[in-house]
C-alpha positions as CSV (number, residue, x, y, z in Angstrom):
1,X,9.7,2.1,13.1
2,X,9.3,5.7,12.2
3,X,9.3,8.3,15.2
4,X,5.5,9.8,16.0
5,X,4.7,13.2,16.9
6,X,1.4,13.6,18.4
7,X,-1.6,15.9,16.0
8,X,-4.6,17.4,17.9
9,X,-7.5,19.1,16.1
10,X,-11.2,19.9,17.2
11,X,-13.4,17.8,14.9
12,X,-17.3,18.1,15.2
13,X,-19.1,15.3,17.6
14,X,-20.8,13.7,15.3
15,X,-18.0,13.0,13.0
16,X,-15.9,12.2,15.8
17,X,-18.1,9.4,16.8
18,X,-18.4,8.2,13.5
19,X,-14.3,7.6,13.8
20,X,-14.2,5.8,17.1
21,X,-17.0,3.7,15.7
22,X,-15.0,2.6,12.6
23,X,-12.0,2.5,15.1
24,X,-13.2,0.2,17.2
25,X,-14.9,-2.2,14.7
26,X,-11.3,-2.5,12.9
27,X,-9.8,-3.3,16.5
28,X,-7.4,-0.4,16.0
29,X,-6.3,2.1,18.0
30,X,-6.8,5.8,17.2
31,X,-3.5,6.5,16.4
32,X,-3.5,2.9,13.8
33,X,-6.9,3.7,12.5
34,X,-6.0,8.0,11.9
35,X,-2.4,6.7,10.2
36,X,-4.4,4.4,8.1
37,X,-6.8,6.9,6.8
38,X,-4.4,9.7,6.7
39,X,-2.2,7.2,4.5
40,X,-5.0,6.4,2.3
41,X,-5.5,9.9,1.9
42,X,-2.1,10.7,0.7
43,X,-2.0,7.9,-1.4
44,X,-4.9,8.6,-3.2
45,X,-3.7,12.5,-3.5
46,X,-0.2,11.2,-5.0
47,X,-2.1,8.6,-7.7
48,X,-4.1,11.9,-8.9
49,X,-1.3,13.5,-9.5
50,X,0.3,10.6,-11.7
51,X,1.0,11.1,-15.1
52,X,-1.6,9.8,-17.7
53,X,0.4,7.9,-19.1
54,X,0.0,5.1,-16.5
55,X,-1.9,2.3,-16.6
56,X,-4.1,0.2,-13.7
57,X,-3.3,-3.2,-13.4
58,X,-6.6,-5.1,-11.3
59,X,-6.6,-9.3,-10.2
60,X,-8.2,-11.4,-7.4
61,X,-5.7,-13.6,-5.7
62,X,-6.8,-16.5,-2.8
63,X,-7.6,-15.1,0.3
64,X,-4.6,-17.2,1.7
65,X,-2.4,-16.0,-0.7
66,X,-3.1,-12.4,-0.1
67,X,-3.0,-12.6,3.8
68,X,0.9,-14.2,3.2
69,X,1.6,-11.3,1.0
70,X,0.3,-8.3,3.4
71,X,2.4,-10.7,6.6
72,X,5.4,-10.1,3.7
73,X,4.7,-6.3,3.0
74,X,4.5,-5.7,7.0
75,X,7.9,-7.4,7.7
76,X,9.8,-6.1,4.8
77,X,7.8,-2.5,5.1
78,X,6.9,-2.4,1.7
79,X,3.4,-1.0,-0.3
80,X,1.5,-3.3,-1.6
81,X,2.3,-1.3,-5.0
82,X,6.2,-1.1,-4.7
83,X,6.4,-4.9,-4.1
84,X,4.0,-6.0,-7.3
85,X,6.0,-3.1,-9.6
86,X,9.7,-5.1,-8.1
87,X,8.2,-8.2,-9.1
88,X,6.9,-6.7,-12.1
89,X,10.2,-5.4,-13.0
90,X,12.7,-8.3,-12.1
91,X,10.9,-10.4,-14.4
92,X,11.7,-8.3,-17.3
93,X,15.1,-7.8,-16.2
94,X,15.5,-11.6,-15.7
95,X,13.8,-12.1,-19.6
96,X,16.2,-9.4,-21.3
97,X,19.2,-10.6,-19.5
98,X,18.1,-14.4,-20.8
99,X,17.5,-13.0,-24.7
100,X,20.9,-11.2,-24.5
101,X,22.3,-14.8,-23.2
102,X,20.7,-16.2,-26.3
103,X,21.5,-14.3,-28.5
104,X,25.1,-14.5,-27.9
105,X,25.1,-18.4,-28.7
């Protein structure tokens, strides 16, 4: 786990009650519930800055399913994005490597 360093800022009331509300209804604490947002922040920031020349890729899985993958992500300390891309990219791998095989027969 990373090291944490604490971050203290003076927010107005209201707002600040609008957090701990969210906070608590996700059963987080303030430090989960301000990485999460903070995270989501960045993230968002870094997929503006993308090139154009990428493209979105969009699909429901079973609720089961998808619970077993973020239990997977959260053990191995992966994004969500990094692990589909891996999978994304052995397959191809695995696919040349078998035309190169085939070809050489």
């Amino acid at each position: 786990m990373e090291p944490t360093k604490n971050l203290c800022a003076q927010i107005p009331e209201s707002l600040h009650a609008k957090i701990r509300e969210q906070q608590e209804a996700k059963g987080q604490t303030l430090s989960q519930y301000m990485t999460a947002i903070l995270t989501e922040h960045f993230e968002k920031e870094e997929i503006k800055r993308m090139d154009t020349a990428t493209r979105t890729i969009a699909f429901q899985v079973p609720e089961e399913m998808f619970q077993e993958m973020k239990q997977y992500l959260k053990k191995h300390n992966l994004k969500q994005k990094e692990f589909i891309m891996g999978l994304i990219q052995q397959a191809l791998t695995d696919d040349a490597d078998t035309a190169s095989l085939e070809s050489k027969e």
